[in-house]
N, C-alpha and C positions, 0 to 999 in steps of 0.2 A: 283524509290521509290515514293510513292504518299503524297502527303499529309497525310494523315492520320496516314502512318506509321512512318511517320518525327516527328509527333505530340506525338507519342505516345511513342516511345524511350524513348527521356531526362524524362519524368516522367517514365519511368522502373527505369531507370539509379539512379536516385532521393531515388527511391522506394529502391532498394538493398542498395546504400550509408548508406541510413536513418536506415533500418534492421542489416547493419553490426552494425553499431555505435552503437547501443542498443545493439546489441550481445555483443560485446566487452567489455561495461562497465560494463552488467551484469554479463560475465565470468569473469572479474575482483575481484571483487565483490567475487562468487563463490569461487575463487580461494584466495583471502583472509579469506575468511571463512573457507576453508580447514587447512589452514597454520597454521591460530591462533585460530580457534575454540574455545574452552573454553575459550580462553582470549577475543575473542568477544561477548561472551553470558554472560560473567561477568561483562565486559563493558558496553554491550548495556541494562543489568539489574539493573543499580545505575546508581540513577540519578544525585548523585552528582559526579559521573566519569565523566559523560556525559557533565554536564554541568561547569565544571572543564576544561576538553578540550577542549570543544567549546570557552568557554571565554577568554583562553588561546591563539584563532588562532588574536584574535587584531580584525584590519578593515576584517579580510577575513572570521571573525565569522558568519558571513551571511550565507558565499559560504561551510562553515564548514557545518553548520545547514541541510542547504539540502543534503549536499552530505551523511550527518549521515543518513537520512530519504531514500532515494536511497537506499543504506547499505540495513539498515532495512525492505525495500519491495523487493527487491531483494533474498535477503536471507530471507527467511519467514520465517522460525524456528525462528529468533532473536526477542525478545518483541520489544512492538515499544510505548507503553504507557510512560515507562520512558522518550522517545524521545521526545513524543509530550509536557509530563507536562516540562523538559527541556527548549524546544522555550517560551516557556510562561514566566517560569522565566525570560531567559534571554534578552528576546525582548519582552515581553509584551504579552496583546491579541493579537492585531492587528497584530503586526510583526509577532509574532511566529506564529500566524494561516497562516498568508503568507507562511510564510518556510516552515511549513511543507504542506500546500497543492501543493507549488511549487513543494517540493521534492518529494511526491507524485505522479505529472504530469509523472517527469522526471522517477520514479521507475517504475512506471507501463507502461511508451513507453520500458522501457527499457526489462521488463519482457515479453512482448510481441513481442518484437523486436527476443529477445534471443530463447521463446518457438517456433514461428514460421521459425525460423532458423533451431532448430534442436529439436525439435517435442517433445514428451514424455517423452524422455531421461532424460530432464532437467526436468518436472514435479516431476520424483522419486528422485532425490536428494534429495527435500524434504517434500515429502509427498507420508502417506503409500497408497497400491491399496483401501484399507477401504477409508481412505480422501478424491481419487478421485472419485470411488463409490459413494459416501457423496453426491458429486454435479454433478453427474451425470443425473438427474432426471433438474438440470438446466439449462446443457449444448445442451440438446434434448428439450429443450423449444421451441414451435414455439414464444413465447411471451419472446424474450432470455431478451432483452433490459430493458423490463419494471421491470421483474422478481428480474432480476441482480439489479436494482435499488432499488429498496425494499428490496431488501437485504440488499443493502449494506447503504440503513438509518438505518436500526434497529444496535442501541449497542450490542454489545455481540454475533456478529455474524464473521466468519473467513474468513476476509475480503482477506489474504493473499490467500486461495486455488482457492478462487474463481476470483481471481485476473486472476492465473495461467489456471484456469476453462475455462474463458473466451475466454483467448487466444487463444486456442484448437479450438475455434471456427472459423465460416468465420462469427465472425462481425468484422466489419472495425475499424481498430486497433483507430483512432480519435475517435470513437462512444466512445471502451474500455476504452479509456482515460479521457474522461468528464464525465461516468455516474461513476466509480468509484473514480474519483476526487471528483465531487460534492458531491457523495454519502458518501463520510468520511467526510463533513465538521460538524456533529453531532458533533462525535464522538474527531476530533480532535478542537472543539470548546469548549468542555464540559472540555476537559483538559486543553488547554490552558488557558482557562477561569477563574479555580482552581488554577493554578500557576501565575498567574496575580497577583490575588487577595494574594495568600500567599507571592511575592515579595514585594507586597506594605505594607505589614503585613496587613494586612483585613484575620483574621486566622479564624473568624467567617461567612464570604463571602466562602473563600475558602473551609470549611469544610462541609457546606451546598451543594456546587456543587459538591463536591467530593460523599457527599451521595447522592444524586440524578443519579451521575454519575452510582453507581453503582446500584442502586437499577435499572435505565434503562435497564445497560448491564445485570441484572439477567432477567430481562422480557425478554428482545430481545433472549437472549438464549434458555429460555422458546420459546418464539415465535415462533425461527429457527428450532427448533427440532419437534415441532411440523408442521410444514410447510412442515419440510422435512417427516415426518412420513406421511402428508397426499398425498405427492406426491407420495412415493411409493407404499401406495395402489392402485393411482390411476392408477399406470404406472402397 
């Protein structure tokens, strides 16, 4: 055996470990979501359920926080707004922006872990052939990276498909992870930021970023549809 193939093994070996692990958490996940469905899209929709149980787990309220955000990017159909104003209340900006971009990290290796594992299959679970149509104009991108990134600054854009979008792709799953990481820290700053401020009672700080919040996500929406309307003329 030469060098090179000695070298190259233990990172295969690495590479499948790492793809299982992802796989696993995220059929988990999956598989929770099947069991109790409506009672997790009731859940993951009130924020004071959310942030009820979270407070509830004590010292492991932290390890709660991301693993709900996980949950939540994983299973895309579940809202994730409650989630993020949640961290805020309960750990502040600072912290709660932590959690949930940590969780975030952790959802999206995971999602990408699970889609590259077993392909399309898991894409329809949950999203319709229209959705993935939707972004299919930015999975044939030669400029997939920068694309995806602009995206996923703008509010009001579905960060969840094109999470899944991505994956499908051959960018390297570390790229998938950091530009979609970074690229929610708008989004879940703008929440946590609002529930900061309404923990602290600051309800006049709060109500401001709340309307700003959304006046953004109505642009961005605006934006993305247009984006997408010019892309398929082009294509």
């Amino acid at each position: 055996m030469s060098k090179g193939s000695a070298a190259v093994r233990p990172f295969g070996k690495r590479r499948v470990v790492g793809i299982a692990a992802c796989a696993a958490a995220a059929i988990t996940a999956i598989a929770l979501a099947i069991a109790f469905g409506p009672k997790l899209w009731s859940f993951f929709s009130d924020i004071d359920a959310v942030r009820a149980w979270i407070g509830d787990r004590g010292l492991l309220a932290p390890i709660a926080m991301v693993a709900v955000v996980v949950a939540q990017i994983v299973v895309a159909v579940l809202p994730g707004e409650p989630i993020e104003l949640a961290a805020g209340y309960l750990f502040g900006f600072w912290g709660g922006t932590a959690l949930c971009l940590a969780g975030s990290l952790a959802g999206t290796l995971a999602v990408t872990g699970l889609v590259r594992a077993l392909g399309m299959r898991v894409v329809r679970l949950f999203f319709t052939r229209e959705q993935i149509e939707g972004v299919s104009w930015l999975r044939d991108s030669s400029r997939l990276e920068a694309a995806m990134f602009v995206v996923f600054l703008i509010p009001g854009t579905p960060k969840d498909v094109l999470t899944y979008a991505a994956a499908l792709t051959d960018c390297p799953w570390w790229r998938i992870a950091t530009i979609t990481t970074v690229g929610r820290i708008p989004s879940v700053v703008s929440s946590t930021l609002a529930a900061g401020f309404a923990a602290n009672g600051d309800w006049a700080l709060a109500a401001v970023t709340l309307a700003v919040t959304v006046v953004l996500a109505v642009a961005g929406g605006l934006a993305y549809a247009a984006l997408q309307k010019k892309a398929r003329s082009e294509g």
